[in-house]
C-alpha positions in Angstrom: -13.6 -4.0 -15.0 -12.5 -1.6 -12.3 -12.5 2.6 -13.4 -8.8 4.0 -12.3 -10.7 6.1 -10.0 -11.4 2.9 -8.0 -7.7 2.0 -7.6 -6.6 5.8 -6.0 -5.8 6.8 -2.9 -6.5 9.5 -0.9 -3.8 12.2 -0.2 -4.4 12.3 3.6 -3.0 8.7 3.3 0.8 10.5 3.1 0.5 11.6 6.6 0.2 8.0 8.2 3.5 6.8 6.3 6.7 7.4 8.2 9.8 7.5 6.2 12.5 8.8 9.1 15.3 7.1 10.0 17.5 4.8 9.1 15.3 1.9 8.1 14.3 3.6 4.5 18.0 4.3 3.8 19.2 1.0 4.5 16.2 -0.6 1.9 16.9 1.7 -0.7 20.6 2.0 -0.6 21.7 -1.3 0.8 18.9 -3.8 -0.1 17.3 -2.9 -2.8 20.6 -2.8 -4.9 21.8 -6.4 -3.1 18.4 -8.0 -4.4 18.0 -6.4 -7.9 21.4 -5.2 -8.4 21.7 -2.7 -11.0 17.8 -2.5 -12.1 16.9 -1.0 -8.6 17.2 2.2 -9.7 14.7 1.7 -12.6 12.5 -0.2 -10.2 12.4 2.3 -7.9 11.3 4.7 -11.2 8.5 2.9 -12.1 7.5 1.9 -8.4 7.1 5.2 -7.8 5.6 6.5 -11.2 2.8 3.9 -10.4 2.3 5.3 -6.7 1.9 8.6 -8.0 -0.9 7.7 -10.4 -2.8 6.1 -7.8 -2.8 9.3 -5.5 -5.8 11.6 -6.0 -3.7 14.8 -7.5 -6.4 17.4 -8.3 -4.9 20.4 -8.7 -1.4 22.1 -7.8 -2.2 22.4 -4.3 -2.6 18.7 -3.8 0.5 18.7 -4.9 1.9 21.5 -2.0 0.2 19.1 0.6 2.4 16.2 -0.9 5.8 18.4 -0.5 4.7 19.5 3.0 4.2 16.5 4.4 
């Protein structure tokens, strides 16, 4: 059995992903919707409810670093 501590990741992890541009519009506005049609807002939800439970949030300024990024 694996402790939810096992399955985080660290913050520092945010700084390696690159989100500018036009390719992440064009998956969440274009595809997303095409493959899942109406439920891609409510996957999109809970995609990124899980996400933020695996990130190592400590305190409020863990969260700062998040917005800053």
């Amino acid at each position: 059995m694996s402790t939810e501590h096992e399955n985080t990741l660290p913050l520092t992890l945010l700084e390696e992903l690159h989100t500018e541009g036009a390719g992440y519009d064009i998956i969440r506005y274009i595809g997303l919707p095409e493959v899942f049609g109406n439920q891609s807002n409510t996957l999109l939800y809970f995609m990124g409810k899980n996400i933020a439970r695996k990130l190592q949030i400590q305190s409020i300024s863990d969260i700062k670093y998040q917005i800053c990024i």
